[in-house]
C-alpha positions in Angstrom: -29.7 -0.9 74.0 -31.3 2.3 73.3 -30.6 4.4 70.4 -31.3 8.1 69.7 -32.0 8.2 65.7 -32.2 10.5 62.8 -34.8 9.6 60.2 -36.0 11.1 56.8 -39.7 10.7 57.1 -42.0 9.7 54.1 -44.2 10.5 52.9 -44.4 14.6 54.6 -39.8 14.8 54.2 -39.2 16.1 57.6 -36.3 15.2 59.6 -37.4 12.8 63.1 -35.4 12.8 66.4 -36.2 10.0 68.2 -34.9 7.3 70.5 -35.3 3.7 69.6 -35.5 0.6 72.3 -36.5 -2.8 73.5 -37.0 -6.0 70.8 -38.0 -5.1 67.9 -40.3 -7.8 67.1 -41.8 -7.1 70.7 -45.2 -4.5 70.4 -45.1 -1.4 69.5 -45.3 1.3 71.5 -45.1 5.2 70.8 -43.7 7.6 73.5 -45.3 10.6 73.5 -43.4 13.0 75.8 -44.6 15.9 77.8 -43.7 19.5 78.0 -40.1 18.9 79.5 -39.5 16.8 76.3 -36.9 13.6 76.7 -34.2 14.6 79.1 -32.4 11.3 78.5 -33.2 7.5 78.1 -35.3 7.5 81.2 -36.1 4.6 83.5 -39.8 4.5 82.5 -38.6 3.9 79.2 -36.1 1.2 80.2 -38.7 -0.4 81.9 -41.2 -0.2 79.0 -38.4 -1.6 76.4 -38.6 -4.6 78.6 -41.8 -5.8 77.0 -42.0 -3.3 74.3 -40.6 -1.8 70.6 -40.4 1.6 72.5 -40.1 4.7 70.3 -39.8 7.9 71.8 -39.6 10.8 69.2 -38.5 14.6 69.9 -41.9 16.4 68.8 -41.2 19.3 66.2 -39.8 21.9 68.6 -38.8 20.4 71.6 -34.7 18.7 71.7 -32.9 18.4 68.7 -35.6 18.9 67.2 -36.1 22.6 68.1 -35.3 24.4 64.9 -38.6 22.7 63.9 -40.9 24.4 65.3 -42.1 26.8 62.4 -43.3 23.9 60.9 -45.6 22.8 63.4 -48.6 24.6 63.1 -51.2 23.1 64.9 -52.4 19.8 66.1 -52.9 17.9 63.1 -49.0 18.3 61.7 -48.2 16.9 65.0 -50.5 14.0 64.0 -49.4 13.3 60.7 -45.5 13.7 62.1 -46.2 10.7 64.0 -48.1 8.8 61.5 -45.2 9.4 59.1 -42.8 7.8 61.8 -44.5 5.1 62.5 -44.7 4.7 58.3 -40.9 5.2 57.9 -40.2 2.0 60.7 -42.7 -0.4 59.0 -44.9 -0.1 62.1 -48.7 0.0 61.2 -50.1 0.3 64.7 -48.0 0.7 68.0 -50.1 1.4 71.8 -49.3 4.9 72.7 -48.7 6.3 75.6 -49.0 10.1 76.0 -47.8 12.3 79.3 -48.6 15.5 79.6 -48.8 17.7 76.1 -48.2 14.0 74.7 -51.5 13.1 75.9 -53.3 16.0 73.8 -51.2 14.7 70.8 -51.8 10.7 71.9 -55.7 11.7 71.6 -55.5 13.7 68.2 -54.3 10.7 66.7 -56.6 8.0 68.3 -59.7 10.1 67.1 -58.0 11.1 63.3 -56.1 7.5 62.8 -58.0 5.2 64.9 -56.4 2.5 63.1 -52.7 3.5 64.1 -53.2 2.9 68.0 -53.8 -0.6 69.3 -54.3 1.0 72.8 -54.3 4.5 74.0 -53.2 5.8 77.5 -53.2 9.3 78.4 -51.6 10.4 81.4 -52.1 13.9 83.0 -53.2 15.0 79.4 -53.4 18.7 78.3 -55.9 20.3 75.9 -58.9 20.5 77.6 -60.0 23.3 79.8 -62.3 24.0 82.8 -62.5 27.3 84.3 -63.7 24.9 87.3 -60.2 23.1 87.7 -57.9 25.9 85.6 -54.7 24.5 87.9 -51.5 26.7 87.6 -50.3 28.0 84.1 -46.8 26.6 83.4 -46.0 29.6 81.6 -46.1 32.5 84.3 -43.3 30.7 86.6 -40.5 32.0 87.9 -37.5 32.2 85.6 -35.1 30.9 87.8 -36.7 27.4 87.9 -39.5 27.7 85.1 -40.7 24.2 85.3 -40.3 23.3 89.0 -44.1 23.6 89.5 -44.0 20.3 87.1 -42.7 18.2 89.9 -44.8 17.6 93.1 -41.3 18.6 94.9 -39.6 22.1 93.5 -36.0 20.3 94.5 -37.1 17.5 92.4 -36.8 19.8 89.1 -33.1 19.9 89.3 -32.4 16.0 90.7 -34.6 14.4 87.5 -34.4 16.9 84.8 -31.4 19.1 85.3 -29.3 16.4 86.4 -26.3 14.6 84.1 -26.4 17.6 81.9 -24.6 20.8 81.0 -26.0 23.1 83.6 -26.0 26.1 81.2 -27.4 23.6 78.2 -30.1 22.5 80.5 -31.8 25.4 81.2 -31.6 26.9 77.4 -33.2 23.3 76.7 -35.8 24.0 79.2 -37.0 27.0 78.0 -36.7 26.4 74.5 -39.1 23.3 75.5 -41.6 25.3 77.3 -41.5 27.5 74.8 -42.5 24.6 71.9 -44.9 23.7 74.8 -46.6 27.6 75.1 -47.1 27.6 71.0 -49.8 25.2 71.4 -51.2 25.5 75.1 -50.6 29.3 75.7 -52.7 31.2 77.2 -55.5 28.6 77.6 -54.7 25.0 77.2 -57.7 24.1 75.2 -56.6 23.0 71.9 -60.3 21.8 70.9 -59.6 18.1 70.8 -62.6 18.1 73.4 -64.9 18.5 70.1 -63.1 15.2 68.7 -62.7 12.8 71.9 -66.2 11.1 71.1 -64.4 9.9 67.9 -61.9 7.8 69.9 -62.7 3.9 70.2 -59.6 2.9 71.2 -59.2 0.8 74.8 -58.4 4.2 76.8 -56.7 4.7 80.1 -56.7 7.9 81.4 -54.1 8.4 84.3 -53.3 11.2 86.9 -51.3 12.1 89.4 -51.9 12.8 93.3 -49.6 15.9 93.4 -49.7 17.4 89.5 -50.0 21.3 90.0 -51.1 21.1 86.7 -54.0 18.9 85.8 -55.8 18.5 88.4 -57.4 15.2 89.4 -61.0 16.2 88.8 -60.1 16.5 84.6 -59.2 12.8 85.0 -63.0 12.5 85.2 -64.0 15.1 82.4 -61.4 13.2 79.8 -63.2 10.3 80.8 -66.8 11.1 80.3 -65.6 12.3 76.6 -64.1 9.4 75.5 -66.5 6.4 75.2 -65.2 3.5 77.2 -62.4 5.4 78.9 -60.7 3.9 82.4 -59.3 6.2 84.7 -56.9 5.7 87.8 -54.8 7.7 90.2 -50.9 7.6 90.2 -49.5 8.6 94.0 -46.5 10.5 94.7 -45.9 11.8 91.5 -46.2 15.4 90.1 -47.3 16.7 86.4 -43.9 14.5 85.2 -45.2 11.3 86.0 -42.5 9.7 83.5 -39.6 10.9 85.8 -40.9 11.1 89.0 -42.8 7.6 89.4 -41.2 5.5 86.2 -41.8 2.1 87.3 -45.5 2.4 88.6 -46.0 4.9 85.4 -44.1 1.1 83.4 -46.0 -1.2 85.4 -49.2 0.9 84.5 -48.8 1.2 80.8 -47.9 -2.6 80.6 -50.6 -3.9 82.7 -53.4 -1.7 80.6 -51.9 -2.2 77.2 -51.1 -6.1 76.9 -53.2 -7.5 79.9 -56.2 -4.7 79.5 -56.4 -4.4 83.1 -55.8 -1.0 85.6 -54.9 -2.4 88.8 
């Protein structure tokens, strides 16, 4: 049974949102979420706590979390935020799995504490740019629906993130997300990990998704090239949200790549 915690972290003090499934005892693996943040215990994640110690933290800003923002300056206090989590639950090394913004943060990590990720896969990941394959901006969207362009269906915004929740609370959520979001990706996502990928030797999948408005397909192949050894495959039907809008094939992928270090 999942379990959404609050943890003092040591050694850095700050305060940890994050949900806690699956056997303990099973491998770890951390959760990195993407720009719409952890809606609720999610089938992906369900899935994944079927082979896995799943934890699945609220990044400084986003969630609960939220009032944390300030303190998040820049890429490497997300990095050490997770290393201190992983610290505080005895885990020394977990696979991570990174969707969206959480694939920017997954990669800061692999290349800064290589020996903290026992494998690394990175799904639509932000943070590089390419005035080739710019794709929409997330942050000029209508304010009616801000993150619909997220989904590879508009209608899909409200069925999978606005759903089960206060109407009025979800959409304050969902912009106080995108705003967490727009502190580190606004108004070009290039956060320079591109100058730090050839430091990465973990086992790397890189994952997109046939309908992402966002990433496009072609950055699948420039993450790639920049990270020696990297893997890359397609997910179909599924929009910039892969973790919501395709959960078991997103499960089925992670598992496959991360214990059986295949991609089919």
């Amino acid at each position: 049974m999942a379990e959404l915690k609050t943890l003092d972290l040591r050694p850095g003090g700050q305060t940890a949102h994050v949900w806690e499934g699956g056997d303990a005892n099973a491998p770890a693996l951390l959760f990195l979420h993407p720009i719409t943040g952890i809606p609720r215990w999610g089938d992906a994640l369900e899935s994944l706590a079927q082979d896995f110690h799943v934890i699945a933290p609220y990044q400084p800003g986003w969630g609960p979390a939220k009032d944390d923002l300030p303190g998040a300056r820049d890429g490497l206090d997300l990095v050490l935020f997770n290393v201190d989590l992983l610290n505080t639950l005895g885990v020394g090394s977990a696979h991570v799995v990174g969707v969206s913004i959480g694939g920017w943060i997954g990669a800061e990590i692999a290349a800064i504490r290589p020996d903290a990720v026992q494998s690394l896969t990175l799904v639509n990941p932000l943070g590089l740019w390419s005035e080739q394959y710019p794709g929409e901006d997330a942050f000029a969207q209508h304010p009616g629906f801000p993150t619909a362009v997220l989904f590879s269906n508009p209608d899909k915004r409200t069925e999978l993130l606005m759903a089960d929740r206060d109407p009025m609370d979800a959409y304050v959520g969902e912009l106080l997300d995108l705003r967490a979001s727009a502190k580190f990706l606004w108004p070009i996502p290039d956060t320079g990990v591109g100058r730090r990928l050839m430091r990465i030797d973990t086992r790397t999948l890189i994952a997109t998704s046939e309908h992402d408005n966002i990433v496009a397909s072609e950055m699948g192949d420039i993450w790639r090239a920049a990270i020696p050894g990297a893997q890359s495959v397609e997910l179909a039907d599924s929009g910039h949200i892969a973790d919501l809008e395709a959960p078991e094939a997103l499960a089925n992928l992670v598992r496959n790549f991360a214990l059986e270090g295949v991609t089919a």
